[in-house]
C-alpha positions in Angstrom: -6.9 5.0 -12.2 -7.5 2.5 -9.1 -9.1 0.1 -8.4 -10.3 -2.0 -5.1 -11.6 -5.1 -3.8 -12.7 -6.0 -0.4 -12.4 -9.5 0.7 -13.1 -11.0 4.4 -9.9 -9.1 6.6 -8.9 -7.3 3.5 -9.3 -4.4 1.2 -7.4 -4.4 -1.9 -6.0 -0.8 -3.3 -4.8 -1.4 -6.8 -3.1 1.7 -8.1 -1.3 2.0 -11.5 1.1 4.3 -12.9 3.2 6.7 -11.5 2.7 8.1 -7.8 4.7 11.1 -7.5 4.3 14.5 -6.2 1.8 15.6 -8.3 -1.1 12.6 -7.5 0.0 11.9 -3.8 -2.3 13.3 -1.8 -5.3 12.3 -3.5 -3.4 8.3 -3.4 -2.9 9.0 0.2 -6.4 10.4 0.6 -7.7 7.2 -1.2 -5.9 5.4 1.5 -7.0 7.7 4.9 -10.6 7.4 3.4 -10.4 3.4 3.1 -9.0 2.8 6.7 -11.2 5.3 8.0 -14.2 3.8 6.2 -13.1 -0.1 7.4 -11.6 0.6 10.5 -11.5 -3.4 11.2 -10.6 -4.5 7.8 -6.5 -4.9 6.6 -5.1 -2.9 3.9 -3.4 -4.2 1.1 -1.7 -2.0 -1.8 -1.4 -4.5 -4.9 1.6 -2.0 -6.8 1.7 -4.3 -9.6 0.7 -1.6 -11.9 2.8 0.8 -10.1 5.2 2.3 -12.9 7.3 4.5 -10.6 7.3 5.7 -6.9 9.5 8.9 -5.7 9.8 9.7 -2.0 6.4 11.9 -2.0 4.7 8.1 -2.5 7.1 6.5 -0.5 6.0 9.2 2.7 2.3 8.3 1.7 2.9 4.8 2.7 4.8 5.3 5.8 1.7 7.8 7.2 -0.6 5.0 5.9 1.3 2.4 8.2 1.2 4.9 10.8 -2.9 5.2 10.5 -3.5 1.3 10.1 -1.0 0.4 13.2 -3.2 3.2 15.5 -6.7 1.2 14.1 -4.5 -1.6 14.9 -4.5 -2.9 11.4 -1.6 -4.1 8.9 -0.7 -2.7 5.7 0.3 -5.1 3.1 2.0 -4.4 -0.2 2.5 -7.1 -3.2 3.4 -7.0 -6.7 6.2 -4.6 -6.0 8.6 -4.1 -9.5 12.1 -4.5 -8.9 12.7 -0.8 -9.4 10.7 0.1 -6.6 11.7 -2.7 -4.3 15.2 -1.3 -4.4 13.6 2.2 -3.1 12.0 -0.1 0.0 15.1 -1.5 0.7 17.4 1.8 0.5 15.1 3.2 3.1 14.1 0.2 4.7 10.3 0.6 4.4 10.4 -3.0 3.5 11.4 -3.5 7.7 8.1 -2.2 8.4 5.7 -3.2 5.8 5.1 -7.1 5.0 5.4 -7.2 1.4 4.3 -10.5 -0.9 5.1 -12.1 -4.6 1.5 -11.6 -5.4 -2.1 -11.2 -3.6 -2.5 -14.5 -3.2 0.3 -14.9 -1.0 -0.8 -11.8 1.1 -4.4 -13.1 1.2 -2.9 -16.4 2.8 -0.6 -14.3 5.5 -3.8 -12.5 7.6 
């Protein structure tokens, strides 16, 4: 269902399809367990498989930016569909978290 890539700084979370309710926790503990597991290493959620997100996702990535900031880390999101985009802006998770075109782009940011 995911996949991942660590580069130097970075480790890639690639989910796809829908995270909702249902599949949040085990996204989030996917997440927890990848901080955790490179506490010196940036995080960076490549959602460009993502089909939809509802608020029980959205919350996931908020207490994900909560861990990385106490490990003094950044989380980084790219790839974002314009459906969900317009959920970051409504709640203005895209204030908090840097968010790029593509992986590339976030790559060249850290």
């Amino acid at each position: 269902m995911r996949s991942s890539t660590l580069i130097p700084n970075i480790f890639t979370i690639a989910p796809c399809g829908i995270i909702n309710a249902a599949n949040a926790q085990n996204f989030e503990a996917q997440l927890v367990t990848t901080i955790e597991s490179y506490p010196e290493t940036n995080l960076l959620v490549d959602m460009e498989q993502v089909e939809f997100l509802d608020s029980a996702g959205l919350m996931v990535l908020v207490r994900t930016l909560r861990l990385a900031k106490t490990h003094e880390n950044l989380l980084l999101l790219c790839s974002v569909s314009p459906s969900i985009m317009i959920l970051f802006e409504l709640t203005q998770i895209d204030q908090a978290i840097s968010i790029f075109a593509d992986r590339e782009s976030a790559y060249a940011s850290v």
